[in-house]
mmCIF file as Biopython writes it, N, C-alpha, C and O atoms, coordinates in Angstrom:
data_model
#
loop_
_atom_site.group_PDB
_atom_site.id
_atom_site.type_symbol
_atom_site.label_atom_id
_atom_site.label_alt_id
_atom_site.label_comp_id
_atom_site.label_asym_id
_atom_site.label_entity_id
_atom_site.label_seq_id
_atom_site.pdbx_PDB_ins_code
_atom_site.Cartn_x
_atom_site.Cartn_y
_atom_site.Cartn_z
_atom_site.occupancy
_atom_site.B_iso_or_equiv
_atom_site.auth_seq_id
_atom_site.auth_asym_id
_atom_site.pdbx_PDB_model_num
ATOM 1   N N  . UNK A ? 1  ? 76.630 106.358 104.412 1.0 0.0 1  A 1 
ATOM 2   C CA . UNK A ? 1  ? 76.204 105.023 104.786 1.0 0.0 1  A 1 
ATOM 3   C C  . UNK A ? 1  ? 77.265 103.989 104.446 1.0 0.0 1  A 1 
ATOM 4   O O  . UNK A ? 1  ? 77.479 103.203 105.369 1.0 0.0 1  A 1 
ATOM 5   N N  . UNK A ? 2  ? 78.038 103.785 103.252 1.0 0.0 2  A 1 
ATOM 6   C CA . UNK A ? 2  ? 78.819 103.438 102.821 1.0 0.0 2  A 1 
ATOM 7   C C  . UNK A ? 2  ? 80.282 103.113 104.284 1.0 0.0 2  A 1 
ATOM 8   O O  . UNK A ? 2  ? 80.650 102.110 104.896 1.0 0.0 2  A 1 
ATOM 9   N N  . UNK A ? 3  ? 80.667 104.473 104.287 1.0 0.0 3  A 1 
ATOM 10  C CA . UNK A ? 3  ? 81.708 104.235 105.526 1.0 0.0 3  A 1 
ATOM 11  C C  . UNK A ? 3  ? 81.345 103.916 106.778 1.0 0.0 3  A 1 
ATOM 12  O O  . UNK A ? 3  ? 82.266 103.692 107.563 1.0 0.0 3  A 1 
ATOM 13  N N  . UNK A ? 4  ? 80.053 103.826 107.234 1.0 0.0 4  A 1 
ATOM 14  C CA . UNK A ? 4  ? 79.652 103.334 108.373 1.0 0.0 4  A 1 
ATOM 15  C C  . UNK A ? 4  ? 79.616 101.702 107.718 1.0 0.0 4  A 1 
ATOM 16  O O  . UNK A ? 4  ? 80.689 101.129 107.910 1.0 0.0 4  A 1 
ATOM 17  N N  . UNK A ? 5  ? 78.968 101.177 107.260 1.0 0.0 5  A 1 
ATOM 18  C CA . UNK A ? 5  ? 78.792 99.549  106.464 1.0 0.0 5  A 1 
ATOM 19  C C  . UNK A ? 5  ? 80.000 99.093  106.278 1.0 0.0 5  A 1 
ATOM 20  O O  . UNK A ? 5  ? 80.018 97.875  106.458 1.0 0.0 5  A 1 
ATOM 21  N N  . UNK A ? 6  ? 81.360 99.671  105.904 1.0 0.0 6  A 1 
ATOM 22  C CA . UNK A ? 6  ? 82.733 99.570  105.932 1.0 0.0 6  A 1 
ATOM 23  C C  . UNK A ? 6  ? 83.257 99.240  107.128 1.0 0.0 6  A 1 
ATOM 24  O O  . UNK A ? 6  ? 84.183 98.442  107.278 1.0 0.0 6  A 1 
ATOM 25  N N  . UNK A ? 7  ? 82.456 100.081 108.358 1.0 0.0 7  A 1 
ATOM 26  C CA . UNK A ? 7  ? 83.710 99.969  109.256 1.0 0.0 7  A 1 
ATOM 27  C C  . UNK A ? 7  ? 82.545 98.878  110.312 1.0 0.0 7  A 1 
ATOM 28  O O  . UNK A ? 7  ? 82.939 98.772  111.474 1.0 0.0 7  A 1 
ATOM 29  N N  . UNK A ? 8  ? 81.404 98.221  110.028 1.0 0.0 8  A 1 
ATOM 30  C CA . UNK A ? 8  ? 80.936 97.370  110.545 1.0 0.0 8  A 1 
ATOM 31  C C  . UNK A ? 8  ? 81.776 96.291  110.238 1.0 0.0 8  A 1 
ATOM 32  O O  . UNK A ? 8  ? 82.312 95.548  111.060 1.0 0.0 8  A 1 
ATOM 33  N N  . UNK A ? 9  ? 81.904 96.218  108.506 1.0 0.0 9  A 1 
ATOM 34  C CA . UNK A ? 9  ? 82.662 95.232  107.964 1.0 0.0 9  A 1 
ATOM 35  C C  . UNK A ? 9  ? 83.745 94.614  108.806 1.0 0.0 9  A 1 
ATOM 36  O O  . UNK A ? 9  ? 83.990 93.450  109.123 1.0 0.0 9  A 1 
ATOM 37  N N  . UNK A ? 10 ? 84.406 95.958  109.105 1.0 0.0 10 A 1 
ATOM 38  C CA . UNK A ? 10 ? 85.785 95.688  109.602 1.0 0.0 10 A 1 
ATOM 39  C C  . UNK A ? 10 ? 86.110 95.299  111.315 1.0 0.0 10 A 1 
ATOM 40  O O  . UNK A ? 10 ? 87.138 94.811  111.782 1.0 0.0 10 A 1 
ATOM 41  N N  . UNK A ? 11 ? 85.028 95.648  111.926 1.0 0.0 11 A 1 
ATOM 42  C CA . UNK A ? 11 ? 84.746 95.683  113.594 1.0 0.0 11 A 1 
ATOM 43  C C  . UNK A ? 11 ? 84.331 93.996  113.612 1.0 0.0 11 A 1 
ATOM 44  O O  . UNK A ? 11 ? 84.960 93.271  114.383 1.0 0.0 11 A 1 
ATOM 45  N N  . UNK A ? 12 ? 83.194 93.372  112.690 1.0 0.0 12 A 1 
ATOM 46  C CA . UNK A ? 12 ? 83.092 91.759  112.983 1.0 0.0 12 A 1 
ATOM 47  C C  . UNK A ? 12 ? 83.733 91.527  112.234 1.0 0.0 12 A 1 
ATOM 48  O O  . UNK A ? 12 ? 83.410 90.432  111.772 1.0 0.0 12 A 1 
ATOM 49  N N  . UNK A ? 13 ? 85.102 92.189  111.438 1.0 0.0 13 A 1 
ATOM 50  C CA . UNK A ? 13 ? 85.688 90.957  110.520 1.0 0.0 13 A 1 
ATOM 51  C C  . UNK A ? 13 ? 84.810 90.219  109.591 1.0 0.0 13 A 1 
ATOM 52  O O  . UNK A ? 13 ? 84.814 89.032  109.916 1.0 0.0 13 A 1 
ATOM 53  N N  . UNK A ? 14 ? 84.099 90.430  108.621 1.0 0.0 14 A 1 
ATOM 54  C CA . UNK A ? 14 ? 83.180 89.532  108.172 1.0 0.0 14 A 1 
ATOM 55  C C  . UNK A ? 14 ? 84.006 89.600  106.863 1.0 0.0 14 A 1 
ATOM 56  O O  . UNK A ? 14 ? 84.363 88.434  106.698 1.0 0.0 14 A 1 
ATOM 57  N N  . UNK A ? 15 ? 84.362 90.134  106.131 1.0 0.0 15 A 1 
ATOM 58  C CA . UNK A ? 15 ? 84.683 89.888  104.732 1.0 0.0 15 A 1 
ATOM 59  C C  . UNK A ? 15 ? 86.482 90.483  104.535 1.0 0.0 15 A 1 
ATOM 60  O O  . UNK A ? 15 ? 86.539 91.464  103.794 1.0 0.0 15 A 1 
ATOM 61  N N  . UNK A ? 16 ? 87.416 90.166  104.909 1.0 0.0 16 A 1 
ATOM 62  C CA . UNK A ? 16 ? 88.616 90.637  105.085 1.0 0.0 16 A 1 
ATOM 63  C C  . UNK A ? 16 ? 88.983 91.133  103.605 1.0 0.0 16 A 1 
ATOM 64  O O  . UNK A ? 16 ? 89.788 92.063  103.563 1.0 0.0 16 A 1 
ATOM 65  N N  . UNK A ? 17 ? 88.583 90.723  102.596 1.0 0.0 17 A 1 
ATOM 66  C CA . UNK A ? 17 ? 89.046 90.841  101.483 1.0 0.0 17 A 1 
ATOM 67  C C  . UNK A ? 17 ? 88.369 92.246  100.982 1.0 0.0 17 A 1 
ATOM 68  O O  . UNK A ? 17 ? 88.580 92.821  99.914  1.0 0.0 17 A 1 
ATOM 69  N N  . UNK A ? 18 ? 87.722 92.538  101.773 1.0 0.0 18 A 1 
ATOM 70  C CA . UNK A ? 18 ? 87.116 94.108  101.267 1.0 0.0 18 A 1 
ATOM 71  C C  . UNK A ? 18 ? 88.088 95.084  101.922 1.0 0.0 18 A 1 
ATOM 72  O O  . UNK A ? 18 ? 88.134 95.271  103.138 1.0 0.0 18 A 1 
ATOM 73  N N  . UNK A ? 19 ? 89.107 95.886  100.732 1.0 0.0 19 A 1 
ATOM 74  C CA . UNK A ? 19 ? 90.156 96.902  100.977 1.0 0.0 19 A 1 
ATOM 75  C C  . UNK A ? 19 ? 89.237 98.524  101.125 1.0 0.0 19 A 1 
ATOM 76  O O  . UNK A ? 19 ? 88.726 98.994  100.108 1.0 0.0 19 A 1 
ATOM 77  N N  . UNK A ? 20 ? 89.151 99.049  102.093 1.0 0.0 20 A 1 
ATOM 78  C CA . UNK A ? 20 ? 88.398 100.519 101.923 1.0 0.0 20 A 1 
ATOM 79  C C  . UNK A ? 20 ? 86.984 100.689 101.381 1.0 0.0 20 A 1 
ATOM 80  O O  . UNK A ? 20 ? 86.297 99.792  100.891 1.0 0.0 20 A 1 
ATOM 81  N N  . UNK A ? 21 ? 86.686 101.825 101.521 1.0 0.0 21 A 1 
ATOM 82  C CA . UNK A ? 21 ? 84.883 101.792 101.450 1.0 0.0 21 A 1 
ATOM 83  C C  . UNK A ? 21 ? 84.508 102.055 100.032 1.0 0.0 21 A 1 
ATOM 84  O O  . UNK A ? 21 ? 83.389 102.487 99.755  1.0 0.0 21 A 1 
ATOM 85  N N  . UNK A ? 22 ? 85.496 101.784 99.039  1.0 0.0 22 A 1 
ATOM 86  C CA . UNK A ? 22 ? 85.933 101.811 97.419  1.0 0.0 22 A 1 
ATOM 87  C C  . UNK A ? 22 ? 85.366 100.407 97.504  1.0 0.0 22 A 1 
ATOM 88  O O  . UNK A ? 22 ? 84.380 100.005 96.886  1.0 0.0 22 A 1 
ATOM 89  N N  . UNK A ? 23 ? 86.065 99.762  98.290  1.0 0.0 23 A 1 
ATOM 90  C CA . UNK A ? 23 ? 86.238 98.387  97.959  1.0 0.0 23 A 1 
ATOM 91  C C  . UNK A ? 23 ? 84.913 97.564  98.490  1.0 0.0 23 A 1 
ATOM 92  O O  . UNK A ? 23 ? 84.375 96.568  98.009  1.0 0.0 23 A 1 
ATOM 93  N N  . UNK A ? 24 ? 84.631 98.228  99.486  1.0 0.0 24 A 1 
ATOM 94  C CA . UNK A ? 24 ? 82.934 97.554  99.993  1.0 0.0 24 A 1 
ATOM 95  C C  . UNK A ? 24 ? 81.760 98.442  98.942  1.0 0.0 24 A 1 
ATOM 96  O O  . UNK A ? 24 ? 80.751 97.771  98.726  1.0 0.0 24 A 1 
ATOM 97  N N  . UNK A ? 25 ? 81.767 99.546  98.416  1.0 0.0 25 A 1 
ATOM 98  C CA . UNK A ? 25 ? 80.673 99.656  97.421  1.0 0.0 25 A 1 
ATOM 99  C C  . UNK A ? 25 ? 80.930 98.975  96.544  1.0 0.0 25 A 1 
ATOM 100 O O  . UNK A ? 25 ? 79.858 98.731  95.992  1.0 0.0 25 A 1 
ATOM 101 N N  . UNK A ? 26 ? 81.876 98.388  95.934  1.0 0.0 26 A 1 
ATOM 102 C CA . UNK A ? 26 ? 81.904 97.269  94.748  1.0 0.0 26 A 1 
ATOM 103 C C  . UNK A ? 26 ? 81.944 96.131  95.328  1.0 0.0 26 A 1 
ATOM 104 O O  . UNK A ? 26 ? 82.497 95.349  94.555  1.0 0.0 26 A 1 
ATOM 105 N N  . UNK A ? 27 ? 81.653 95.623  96.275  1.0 0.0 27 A 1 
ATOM 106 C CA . UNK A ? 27 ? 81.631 94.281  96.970  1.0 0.0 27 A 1 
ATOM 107 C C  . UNK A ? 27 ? 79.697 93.720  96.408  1.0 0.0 27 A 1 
ATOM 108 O O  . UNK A ? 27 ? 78.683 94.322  96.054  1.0 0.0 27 A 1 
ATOM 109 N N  . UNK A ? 28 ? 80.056 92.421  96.604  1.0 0.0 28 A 1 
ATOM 110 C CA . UNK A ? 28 ? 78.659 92.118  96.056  1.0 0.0 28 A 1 
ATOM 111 C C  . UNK A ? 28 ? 77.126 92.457  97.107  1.0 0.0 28 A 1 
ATOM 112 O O  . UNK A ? 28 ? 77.179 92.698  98.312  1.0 0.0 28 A 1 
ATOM 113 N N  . UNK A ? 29 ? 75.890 92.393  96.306  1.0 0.0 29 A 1 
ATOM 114 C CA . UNK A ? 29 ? 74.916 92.431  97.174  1.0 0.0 29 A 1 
ATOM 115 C C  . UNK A ? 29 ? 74.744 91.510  98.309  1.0 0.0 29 A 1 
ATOM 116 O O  . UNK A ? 29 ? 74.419 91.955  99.410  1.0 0.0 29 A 1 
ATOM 117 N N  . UNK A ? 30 ? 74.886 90.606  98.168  1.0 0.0 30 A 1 
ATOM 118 C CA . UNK A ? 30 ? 74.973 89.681  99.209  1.0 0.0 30 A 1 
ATOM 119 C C  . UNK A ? 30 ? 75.627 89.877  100.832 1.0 0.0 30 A 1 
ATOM 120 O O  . UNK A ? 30 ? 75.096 89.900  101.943 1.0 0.0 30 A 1 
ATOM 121 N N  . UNK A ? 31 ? 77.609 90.051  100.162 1.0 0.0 31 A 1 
ATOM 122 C CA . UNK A ? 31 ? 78.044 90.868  101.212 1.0 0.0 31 A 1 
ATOM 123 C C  . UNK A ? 31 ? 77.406 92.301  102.029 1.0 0.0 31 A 1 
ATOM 124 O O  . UNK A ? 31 ? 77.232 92.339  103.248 1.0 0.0 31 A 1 
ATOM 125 N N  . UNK A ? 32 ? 77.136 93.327  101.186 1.0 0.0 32 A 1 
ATOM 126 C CA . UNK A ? 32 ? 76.305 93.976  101.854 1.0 0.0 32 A 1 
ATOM 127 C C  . UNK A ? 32 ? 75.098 93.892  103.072 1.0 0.0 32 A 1 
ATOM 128 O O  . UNK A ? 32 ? 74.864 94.390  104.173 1.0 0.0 32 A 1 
ATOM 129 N N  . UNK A ? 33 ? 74.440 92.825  102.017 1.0 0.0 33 A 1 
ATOM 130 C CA . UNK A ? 33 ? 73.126 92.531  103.168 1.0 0.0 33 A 1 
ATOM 131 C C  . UNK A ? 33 ? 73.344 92.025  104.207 1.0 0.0 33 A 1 
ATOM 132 O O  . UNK A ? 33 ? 72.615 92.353  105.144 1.0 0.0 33 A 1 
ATOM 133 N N  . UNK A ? 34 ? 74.632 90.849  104.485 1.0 0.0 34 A 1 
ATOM 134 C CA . UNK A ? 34 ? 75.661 90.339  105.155 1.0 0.0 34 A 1 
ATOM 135 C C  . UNK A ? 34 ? 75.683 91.561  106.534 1.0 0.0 34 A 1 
ATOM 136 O O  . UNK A ? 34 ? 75.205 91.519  107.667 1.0 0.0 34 A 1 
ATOM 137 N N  . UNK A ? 35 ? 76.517 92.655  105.756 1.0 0.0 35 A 1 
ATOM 138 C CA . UNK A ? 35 ? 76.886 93.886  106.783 1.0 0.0 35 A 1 
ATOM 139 C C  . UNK A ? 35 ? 75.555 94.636  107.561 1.0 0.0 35 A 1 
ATOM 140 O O  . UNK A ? 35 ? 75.268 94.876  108.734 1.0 0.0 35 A 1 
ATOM 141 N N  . UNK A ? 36 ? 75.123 94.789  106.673 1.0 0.0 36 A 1 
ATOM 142 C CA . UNK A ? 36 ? 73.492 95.426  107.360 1.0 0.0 36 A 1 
ATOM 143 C C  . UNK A ? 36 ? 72.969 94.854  108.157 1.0 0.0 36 A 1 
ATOM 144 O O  . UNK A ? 36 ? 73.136 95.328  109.281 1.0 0.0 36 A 1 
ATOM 145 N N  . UNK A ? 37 ? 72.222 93.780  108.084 1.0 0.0 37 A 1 
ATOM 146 C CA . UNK A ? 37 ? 71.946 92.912  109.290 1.0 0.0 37 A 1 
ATOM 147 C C  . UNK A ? 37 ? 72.652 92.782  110.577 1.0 0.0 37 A 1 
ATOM 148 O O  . UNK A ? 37 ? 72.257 92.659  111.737 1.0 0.0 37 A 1 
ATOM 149 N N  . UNK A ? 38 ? 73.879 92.848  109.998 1.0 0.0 38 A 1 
ATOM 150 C CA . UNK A ? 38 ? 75.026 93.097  111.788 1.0 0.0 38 A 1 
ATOM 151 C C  . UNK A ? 38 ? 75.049 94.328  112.054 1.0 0.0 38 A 1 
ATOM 152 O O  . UNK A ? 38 ? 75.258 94.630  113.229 1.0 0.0 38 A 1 
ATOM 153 N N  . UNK A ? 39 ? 74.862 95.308  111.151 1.0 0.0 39 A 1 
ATOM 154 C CA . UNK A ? 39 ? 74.548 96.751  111.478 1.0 0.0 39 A 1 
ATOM 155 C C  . UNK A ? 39 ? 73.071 96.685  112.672 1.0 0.0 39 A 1 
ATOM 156 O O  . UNK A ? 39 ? 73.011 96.997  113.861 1.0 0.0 39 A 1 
ATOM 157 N N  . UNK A ? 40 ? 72.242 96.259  111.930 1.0 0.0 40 A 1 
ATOM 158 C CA . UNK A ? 40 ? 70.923 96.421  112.814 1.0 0.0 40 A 1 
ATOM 159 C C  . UNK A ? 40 ? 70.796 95.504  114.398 1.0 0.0 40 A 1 
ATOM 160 O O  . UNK A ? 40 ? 70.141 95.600  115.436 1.0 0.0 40 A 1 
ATOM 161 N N  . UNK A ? 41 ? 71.682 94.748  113.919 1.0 0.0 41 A 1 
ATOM 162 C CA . UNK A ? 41 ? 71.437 94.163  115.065 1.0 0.0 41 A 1 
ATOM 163 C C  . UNK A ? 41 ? 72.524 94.069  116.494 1.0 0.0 41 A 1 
ATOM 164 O O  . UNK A ? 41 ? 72.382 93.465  117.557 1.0 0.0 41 A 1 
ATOM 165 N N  . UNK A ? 42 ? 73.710 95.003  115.949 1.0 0.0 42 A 1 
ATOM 166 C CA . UNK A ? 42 ? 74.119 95.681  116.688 1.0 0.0 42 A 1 
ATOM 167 C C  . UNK A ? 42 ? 74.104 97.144  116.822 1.0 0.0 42 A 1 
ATOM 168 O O  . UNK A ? 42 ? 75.257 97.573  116.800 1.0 0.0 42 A 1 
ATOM 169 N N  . UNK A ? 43 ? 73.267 98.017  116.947 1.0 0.0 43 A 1 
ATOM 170 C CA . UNK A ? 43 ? 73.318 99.543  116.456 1.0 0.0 43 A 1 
ATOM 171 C C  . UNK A ? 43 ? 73.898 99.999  117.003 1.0 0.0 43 A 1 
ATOM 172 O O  . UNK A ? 43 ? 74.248 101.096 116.568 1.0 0.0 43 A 1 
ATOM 173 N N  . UNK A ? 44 ? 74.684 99.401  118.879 1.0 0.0 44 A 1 
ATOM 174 C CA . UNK A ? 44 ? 75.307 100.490 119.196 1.0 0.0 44 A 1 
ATOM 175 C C  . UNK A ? 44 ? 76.795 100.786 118.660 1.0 0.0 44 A 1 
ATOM 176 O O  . UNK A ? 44 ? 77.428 101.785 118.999 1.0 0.0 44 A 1 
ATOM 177 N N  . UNK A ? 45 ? 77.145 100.067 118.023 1.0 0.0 45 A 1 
ATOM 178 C CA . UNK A ? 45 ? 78.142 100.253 116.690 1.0 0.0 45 A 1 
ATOM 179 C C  . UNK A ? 45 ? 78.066 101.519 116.249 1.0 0.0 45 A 1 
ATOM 180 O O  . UNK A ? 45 ? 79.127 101.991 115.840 1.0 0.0 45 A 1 
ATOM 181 N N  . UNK A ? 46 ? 77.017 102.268 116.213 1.0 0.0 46 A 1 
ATOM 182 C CA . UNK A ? 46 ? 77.174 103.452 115.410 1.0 0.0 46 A 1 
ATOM 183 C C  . UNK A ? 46 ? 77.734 104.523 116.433 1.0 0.0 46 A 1 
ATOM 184 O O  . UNK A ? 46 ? 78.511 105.416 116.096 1.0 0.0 46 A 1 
ATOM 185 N N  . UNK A ? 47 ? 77.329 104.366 117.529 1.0 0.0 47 A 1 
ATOM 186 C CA . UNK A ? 47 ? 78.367 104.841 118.791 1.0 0.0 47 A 1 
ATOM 187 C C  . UNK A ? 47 ? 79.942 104.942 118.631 1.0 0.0 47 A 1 
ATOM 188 O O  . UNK A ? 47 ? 80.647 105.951 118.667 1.0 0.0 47 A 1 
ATOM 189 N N  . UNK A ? 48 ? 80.320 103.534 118.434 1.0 0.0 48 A 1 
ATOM 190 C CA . UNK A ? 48 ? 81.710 103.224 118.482 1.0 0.0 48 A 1 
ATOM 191 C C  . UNK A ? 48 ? 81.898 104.390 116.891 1.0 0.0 48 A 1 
ATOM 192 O O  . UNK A ? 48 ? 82.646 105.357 117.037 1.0 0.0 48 A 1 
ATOM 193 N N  . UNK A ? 49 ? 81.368 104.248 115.835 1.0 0.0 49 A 1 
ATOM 194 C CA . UNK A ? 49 ? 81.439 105.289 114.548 1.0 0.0 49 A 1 
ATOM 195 C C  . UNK A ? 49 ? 81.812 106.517 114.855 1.0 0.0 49 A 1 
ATOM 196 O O  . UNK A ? 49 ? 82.877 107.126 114.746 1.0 0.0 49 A 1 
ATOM 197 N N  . UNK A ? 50 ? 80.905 106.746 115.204 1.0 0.0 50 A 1 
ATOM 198 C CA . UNK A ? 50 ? 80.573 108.022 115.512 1.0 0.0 50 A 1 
ATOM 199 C C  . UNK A ? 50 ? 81.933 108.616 116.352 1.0 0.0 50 A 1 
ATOM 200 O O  . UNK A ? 50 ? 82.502 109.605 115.889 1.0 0.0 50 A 1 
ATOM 201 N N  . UNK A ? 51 ? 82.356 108.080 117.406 1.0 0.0 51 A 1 
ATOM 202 C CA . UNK A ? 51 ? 83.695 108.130 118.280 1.0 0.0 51 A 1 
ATOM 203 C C  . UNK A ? 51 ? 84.404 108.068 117.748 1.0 0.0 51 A 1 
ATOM 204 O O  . UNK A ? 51 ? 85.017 109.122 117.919 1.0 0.0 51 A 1 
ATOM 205 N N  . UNK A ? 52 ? 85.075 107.290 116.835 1.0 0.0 52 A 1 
ATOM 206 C CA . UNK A ? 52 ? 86.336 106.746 116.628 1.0 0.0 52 A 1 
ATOM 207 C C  . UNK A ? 52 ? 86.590 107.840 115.137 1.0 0.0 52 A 1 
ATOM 208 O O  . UNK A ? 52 ? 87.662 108.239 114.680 1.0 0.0 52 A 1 
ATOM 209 N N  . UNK A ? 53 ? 85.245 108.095 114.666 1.0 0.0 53 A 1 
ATOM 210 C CA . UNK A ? 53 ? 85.310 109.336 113.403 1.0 0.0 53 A 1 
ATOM 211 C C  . UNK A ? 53 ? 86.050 108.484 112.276 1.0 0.0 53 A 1 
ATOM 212 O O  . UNK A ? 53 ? 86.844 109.327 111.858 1.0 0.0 53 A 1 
ATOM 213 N N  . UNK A ? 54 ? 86.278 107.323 111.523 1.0 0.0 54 A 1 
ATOM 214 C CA . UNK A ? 54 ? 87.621 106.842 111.134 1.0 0.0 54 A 1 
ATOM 215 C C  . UNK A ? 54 ? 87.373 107.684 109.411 1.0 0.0 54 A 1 
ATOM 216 O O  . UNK A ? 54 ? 88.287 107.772 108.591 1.0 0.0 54 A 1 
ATOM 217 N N  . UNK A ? 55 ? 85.983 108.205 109.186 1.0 0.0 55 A 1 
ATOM 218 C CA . UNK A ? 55 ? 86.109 108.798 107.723 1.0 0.0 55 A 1 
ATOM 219 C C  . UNK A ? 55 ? 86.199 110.647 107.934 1.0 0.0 55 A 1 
ATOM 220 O O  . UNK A ? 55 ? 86.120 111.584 107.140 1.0 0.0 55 A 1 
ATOM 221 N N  . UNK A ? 56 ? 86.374 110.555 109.228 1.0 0.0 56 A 1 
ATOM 222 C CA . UNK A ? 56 ? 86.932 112.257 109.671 1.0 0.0 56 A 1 
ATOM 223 C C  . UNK A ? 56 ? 85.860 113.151 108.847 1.0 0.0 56 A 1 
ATOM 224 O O  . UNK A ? 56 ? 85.979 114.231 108.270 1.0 0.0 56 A 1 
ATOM 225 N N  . UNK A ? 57 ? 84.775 112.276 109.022 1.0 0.0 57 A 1 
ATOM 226 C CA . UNK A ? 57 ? 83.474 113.477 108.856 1.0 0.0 57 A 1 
ATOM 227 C C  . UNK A ? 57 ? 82.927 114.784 109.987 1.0 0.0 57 A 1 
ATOM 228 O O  . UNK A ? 57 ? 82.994 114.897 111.211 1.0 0.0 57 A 1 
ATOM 229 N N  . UNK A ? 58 ? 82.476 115.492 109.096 1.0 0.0 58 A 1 
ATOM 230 C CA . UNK A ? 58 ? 81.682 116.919 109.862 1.0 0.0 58 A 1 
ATOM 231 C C  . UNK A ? 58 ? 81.517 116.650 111.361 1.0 0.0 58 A 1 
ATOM 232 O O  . UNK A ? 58 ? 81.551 115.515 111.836 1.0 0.0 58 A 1 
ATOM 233 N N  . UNK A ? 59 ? 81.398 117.384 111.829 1.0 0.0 59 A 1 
ATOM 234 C CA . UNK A ? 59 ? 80.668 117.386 113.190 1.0 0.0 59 A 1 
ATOM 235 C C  . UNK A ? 59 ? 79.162 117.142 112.578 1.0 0.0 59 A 1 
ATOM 236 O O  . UNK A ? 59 ? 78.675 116.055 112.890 1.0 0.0 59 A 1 
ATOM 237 N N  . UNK A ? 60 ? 78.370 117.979 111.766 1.0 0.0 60 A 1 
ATOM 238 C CA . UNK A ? 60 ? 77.198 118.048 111.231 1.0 0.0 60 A 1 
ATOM 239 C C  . UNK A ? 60 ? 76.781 116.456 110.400 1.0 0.0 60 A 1 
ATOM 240 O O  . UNK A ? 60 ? 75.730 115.929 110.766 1.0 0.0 60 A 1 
ATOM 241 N N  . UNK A ? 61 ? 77.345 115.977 109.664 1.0 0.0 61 A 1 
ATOM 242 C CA . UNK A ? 61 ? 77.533 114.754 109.573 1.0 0.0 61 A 1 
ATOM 243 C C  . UNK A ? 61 ? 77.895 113.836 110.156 1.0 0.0 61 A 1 
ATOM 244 O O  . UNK A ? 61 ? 78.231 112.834 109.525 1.0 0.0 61 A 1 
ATOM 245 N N  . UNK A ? 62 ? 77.952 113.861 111.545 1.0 0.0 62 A 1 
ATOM 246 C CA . UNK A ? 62 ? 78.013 112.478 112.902 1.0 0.0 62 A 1 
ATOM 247 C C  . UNK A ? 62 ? 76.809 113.213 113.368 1.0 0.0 62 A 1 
ATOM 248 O O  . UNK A ? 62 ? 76.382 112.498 114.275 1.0 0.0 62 A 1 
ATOM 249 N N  . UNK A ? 63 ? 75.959 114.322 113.250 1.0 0.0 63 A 1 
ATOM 250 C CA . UNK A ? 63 ? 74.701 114.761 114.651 1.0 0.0 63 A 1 
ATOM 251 C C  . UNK A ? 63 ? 73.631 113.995 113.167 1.0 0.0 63 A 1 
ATOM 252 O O  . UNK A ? 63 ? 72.603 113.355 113.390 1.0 0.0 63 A 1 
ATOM 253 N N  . UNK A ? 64 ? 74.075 114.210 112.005 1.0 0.0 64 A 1 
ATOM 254 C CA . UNK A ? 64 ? 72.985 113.081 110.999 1.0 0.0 64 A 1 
ATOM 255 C C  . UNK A ? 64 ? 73.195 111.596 111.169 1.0 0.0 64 A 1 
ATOM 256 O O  . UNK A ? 64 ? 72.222 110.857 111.018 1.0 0.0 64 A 1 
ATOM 257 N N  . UNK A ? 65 ? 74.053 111.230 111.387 1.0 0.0 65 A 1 
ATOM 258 C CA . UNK A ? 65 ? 74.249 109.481 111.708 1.0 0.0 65 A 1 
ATOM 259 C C  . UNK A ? 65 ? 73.569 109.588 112.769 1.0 0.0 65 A 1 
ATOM 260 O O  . UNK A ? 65 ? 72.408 109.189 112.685 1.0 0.0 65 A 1 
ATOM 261 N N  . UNK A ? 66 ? 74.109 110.239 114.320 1.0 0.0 66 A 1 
ATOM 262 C CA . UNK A ? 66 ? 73.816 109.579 115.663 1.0 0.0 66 A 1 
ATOM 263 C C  . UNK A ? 66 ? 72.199 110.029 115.581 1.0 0.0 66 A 1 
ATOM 264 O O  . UNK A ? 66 ? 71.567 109.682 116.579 1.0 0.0 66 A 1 
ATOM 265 N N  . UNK A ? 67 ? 71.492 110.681 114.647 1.0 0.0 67 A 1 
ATOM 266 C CA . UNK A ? 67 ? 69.991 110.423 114.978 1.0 0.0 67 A 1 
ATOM 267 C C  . UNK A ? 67 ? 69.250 109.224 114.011 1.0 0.0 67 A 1 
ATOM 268 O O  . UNK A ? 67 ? 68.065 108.937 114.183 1.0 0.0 67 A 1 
#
C-alpha cells in the first residue's frame, strides 16, 4: 500500500519533498490522508500502477492490487 500511496504522491505532485516510499511512510498523517483521498478519488491510478510496475512487484502481487 505504501508504494502505491508513493507513487500517487508522485503522479499529482502533491508533496515533492517526500524522497521514496522510506520517505512517504515517515511523512506525516496528514500528508497521507492528503494522498488517499486522491487515491480514491482517482482509482484508475491503480491501472497506471499496476502498468508502469515502478516497485517491480510479483505478478501475484499486482493480481492483489488490481482486485
Amino acid at each position: 500500500m505504501w508504494g502505491l500511496q508513493y507513487f500517487v504522491n508522485q503522479k499529482h505532485k502533491m508533496h515533492p519533498n517526500i524522497k521514496g516510499v522510506k520517505g512517504y511512510v515517515e511523512c506525516s498523517t496528514e500528508e497521507k490522508l492528503e494522498v488517499r483521498t486522491a487515491l480514491y478519488s482517482d482509482i484508475k491510478i491503480i491501472d497506471s500502477f499496476i502498468q508502469e510496475n515502478p516497485q517491480k512487484l510479483s505478478i501475484e502481487s499486482l493480481d492483489i492490487i488490481s482486485k
